[in-house]
C-alpha positions in Angstrom: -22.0 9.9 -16.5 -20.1 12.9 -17.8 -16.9 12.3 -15.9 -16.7 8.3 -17.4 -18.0 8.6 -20.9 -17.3 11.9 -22.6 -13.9 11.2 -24.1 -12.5 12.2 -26.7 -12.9 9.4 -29.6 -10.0 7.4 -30.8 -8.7 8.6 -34.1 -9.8 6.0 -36.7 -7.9 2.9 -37.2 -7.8 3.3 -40.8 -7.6 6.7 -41.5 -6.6 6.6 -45.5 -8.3 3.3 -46.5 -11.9 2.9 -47.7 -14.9 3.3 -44.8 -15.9 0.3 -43.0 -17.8 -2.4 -44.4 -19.9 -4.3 -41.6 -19.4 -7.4 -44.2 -16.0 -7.4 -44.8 -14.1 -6.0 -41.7 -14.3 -6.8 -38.2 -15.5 -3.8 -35.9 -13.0 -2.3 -34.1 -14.3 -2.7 -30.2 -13.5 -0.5 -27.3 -11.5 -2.1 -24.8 -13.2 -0.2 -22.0 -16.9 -1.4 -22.9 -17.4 -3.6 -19.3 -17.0 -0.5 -17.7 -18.6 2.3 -20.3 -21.6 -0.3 -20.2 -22.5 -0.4 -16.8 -22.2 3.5 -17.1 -24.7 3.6 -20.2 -26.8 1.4 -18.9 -27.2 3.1 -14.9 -27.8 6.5 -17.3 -31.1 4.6 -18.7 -32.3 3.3 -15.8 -32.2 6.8 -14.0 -33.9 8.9 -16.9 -36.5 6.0 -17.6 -37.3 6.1 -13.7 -40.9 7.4 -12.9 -39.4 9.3 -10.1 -36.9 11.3 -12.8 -37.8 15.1 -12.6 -37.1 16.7 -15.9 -37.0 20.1 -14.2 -34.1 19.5 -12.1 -32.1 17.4 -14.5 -32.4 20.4 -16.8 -29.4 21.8 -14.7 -27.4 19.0 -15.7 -28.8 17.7 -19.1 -28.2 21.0 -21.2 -27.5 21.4 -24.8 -23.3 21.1 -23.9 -24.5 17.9 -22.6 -26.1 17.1 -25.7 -23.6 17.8 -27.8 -20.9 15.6 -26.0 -23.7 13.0 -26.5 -23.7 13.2 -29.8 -19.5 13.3 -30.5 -20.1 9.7 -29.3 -21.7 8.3 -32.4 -18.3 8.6 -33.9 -17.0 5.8 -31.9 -15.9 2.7 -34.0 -17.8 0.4 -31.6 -21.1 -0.6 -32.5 -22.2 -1.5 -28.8 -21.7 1.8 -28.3 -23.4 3.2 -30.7 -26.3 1.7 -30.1 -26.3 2.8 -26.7 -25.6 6.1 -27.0 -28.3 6.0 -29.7 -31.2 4.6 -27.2 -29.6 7.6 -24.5 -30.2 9.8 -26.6 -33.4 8.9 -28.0 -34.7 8.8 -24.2 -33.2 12.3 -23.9 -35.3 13.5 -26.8 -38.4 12.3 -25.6 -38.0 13.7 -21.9 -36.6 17.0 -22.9 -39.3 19.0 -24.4 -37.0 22.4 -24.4 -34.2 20.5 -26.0 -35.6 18.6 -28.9 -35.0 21.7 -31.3 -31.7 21.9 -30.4 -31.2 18.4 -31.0 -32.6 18.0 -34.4 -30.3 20.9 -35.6 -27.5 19.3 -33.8 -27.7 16.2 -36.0 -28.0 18.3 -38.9 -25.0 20.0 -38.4 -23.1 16.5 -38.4 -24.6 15.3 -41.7 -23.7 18.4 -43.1 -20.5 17.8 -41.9 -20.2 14.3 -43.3 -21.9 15.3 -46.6 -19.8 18.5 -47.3 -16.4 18.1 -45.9 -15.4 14.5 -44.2 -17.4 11.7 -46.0 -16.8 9.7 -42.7 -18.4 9.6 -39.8 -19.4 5.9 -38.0 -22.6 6.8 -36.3 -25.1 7.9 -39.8 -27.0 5.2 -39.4 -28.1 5.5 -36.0 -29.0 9.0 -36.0 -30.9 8.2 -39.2 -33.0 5.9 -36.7 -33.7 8.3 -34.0 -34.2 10.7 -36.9 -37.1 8.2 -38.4 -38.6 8.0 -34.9 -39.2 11.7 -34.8 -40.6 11.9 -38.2 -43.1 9.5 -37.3 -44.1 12.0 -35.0 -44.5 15.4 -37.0 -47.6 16.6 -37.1 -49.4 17.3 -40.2 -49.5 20.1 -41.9 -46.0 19.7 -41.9 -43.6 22.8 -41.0 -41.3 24.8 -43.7 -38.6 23.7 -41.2 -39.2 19.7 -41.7 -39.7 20.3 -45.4 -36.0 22.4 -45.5 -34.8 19.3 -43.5 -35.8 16.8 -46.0 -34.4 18.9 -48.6 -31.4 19.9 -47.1 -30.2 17.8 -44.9 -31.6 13.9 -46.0 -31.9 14.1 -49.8 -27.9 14.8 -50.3 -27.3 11.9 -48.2 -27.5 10.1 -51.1 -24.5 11.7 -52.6 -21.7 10.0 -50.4 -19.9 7.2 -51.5 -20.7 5.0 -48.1 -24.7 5.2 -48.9 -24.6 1.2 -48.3 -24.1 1.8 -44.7 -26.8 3.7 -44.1 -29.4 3.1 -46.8 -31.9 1.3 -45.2 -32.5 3.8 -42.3 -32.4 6.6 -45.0 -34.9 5.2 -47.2 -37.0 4.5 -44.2 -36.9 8.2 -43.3 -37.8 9.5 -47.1 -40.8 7.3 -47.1 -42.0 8.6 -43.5 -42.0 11.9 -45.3 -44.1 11.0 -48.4 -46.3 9.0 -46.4 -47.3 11.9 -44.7 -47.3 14.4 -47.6 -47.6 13.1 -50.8 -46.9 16.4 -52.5 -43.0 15.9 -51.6 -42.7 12.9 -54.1 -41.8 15.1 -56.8 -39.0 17.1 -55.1 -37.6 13.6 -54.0 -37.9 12.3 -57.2 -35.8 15.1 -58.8 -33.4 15.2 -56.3 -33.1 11.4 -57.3 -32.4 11.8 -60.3 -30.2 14.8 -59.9 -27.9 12.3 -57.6 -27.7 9.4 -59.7 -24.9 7.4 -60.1 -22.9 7.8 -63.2 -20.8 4.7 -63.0 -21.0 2.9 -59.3 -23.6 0.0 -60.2 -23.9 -0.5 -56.8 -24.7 2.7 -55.2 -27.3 2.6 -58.6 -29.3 -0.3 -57.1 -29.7 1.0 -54.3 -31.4 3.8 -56.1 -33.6 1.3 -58.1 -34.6 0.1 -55.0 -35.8 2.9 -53.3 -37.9 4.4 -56.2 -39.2 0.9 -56.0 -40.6 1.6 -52.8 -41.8 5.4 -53.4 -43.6 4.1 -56.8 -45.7 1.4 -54.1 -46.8 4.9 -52.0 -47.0 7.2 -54.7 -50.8 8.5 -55.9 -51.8 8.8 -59.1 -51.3 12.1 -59.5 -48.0 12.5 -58.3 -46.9 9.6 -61.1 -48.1 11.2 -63.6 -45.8 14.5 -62.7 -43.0 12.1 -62.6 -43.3 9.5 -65.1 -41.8 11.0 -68.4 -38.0 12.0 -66.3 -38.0 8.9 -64.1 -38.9 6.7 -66.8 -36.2 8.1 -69.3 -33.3 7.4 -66.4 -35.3 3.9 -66.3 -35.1 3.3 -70.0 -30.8 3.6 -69.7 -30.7 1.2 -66.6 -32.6 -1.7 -68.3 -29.7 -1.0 -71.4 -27.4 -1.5 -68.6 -25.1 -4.1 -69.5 -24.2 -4.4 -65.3 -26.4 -7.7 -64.7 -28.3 -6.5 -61.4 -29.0 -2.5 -62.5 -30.8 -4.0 -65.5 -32.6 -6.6 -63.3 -33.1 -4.5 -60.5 -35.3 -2.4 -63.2 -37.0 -4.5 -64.8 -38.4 -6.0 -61.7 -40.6 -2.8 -61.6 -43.0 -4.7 -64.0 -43.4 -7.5 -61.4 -44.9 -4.8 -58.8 -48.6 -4.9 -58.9 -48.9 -1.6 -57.5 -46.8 0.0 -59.9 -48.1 -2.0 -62.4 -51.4 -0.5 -62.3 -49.8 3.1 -62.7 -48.0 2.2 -65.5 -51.4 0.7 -66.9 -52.9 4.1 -66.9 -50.2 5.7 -68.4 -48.8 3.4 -70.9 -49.1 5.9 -73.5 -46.8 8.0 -72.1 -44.7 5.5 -70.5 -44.2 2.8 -74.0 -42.2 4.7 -76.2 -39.8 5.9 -73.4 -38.9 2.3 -72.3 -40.1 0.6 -75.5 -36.8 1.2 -77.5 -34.4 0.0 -74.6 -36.4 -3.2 -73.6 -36.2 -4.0 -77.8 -32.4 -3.3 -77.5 -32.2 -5.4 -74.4 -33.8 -8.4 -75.5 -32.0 -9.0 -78.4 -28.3 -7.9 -77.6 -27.8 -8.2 -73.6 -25.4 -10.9 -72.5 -27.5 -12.5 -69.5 -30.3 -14.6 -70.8 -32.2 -13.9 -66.5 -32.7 -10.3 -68.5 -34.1 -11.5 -71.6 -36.5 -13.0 -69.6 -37.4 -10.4 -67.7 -37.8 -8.3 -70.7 -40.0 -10.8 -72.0 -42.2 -10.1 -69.1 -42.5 -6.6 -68.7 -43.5 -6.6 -72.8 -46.0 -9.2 -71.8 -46.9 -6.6 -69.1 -47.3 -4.2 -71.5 -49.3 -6.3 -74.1 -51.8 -7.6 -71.5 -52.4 -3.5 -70.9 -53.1 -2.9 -74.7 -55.5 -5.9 -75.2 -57.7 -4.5 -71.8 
């Protein structure tokens, strides 16, 4: 296995240029994939074999191993990729005395990615083995899992190629408050603290995934998040940029946050009141003044109960 896939990775074929977009460019395939398959694929078969013995494969499956694994995700091939990301996954889960080292080991690339490079082709699927594993903690949760989500997933957010991995980082942030709802308020705050001055983009995205933390939250962990998250709220729906202002104001069509905004709207009006009044009189795109409309309706049907 070693001897026919641990290579050193092509350098990228557009070194300078903007990252890869998997809806605009065309991924750049290995020309050896027949061969590196058949190799990935006789790998699986032998550590998902009843008859594999953890105990003498430790000899060979070490952490240098592990390592050389992971260099892999940077290839430009998705097929591989993928692979490599099921390998590994099968490694973690066979490899009690490695799983440590493997965690840290994918934290040490996204702080490379986050901190120095900004590139880096495999985020997304170690963001899916990494969603696996969270699924897994066990509750209480350790400081250590608390410090990752912290320190390691939360300033994800700050890269300029968050499009290419959002979806398996959201996932991961809401395996987190799903199993300790006490983290919504750090998450929240770091949010905030990250959010986009001027990429409307990169803001819906954002939109999006307090969308989904508002459908988990509890009660009480809105209410220690309402008045800052609402204010950043109040300047997206005066967002002249068509889907930031949308994107908002679809909040109001969410039943379950709805009903938190219902037993807050005393706090909650007279943040957003001023900019939904501004917006419904002076924003270009009539789709917004009629979703202005509703979320005021939304808010009169609350005063009349």
């Amino acid at each position: 296995f070693a001897a026919n896939l641990f290579r050193a990775i092509p350098p990228p074929v557009n070194p300078h240029g903007d990252a890869f977009d998997p809806e605009e460019d065309e991924p750049v395939l290995e020309l050896a994939w027949p061969h590196l398959q058949i190799v990935y694929e006789l790998f699986l078969r032998f550590v998902e074999s009843p008859d594999f013995n953890t105990n003498i494969a430790k000899r060979y499956i070490d952490q240098q191993f592990v390592l050389r694994l992971l260099d892999l995700f940077d290839s430009e091939d998705p097929r591989e990729r993928d692979v490599v990301k099921t390998n590994l996954h099968r490694i973690y889960g066979k490899f009690l005395n490695l799983r440590a080292f493997i965690r840290r080991s994918i934290n040490n690339v996204f702080f490379q990615f986050v901190y120095e490079t900004e590139r880096h082709n495999g985020i997304a699927e170690l963001l899916e083995i990494l969603g696996s594993i969270i699924n897994g903690f066990a509750l209480p949760l350790k400081g250590e899992h608390k410090n990752f989500l912290g320190r390691v997933l939360l300033p994800l957010h700050k890269t300029k190629g968050l499009s290419l991995y959002y979806a398996q980082l959201a996932y991961c942030i809401i395996q987190f408050l799903e199993k300790e709802s006490s983290l919504t308020e750090m998450v929240i705050h770091t949010l905030l603290k990250y959010w986009p001055k001027v990429n409307s983009s990169k803001t819906v995205m954002f939109l999006r995934e307090c969308e989904e933390i508002l459908t988990e939250i509890d009660p009480q962990q809105f209410r220690v998040i309402q008045i800052p998250l609402f204010k950043q709220l109040a300047v997206c729906i005066r967002s002249p940029h068509f889907q930031v202002a949308e994107q908002t104001l679809y909040l109001w069509s969410n039943e379950f946050i709805v009903n938190h905004i219902a037993d807050n709207v005393d706090t909650i009006l007279p943040i957003v009141y001023p900019a939904l009044h501004v917006s419904a009189r002076s924003h270009w795109n009539p789709q917004i003044h009629a979703l202005v409309l509703n979320a005021l309706k939304v808010f009169g049907d609350i005063n009349s109960q």
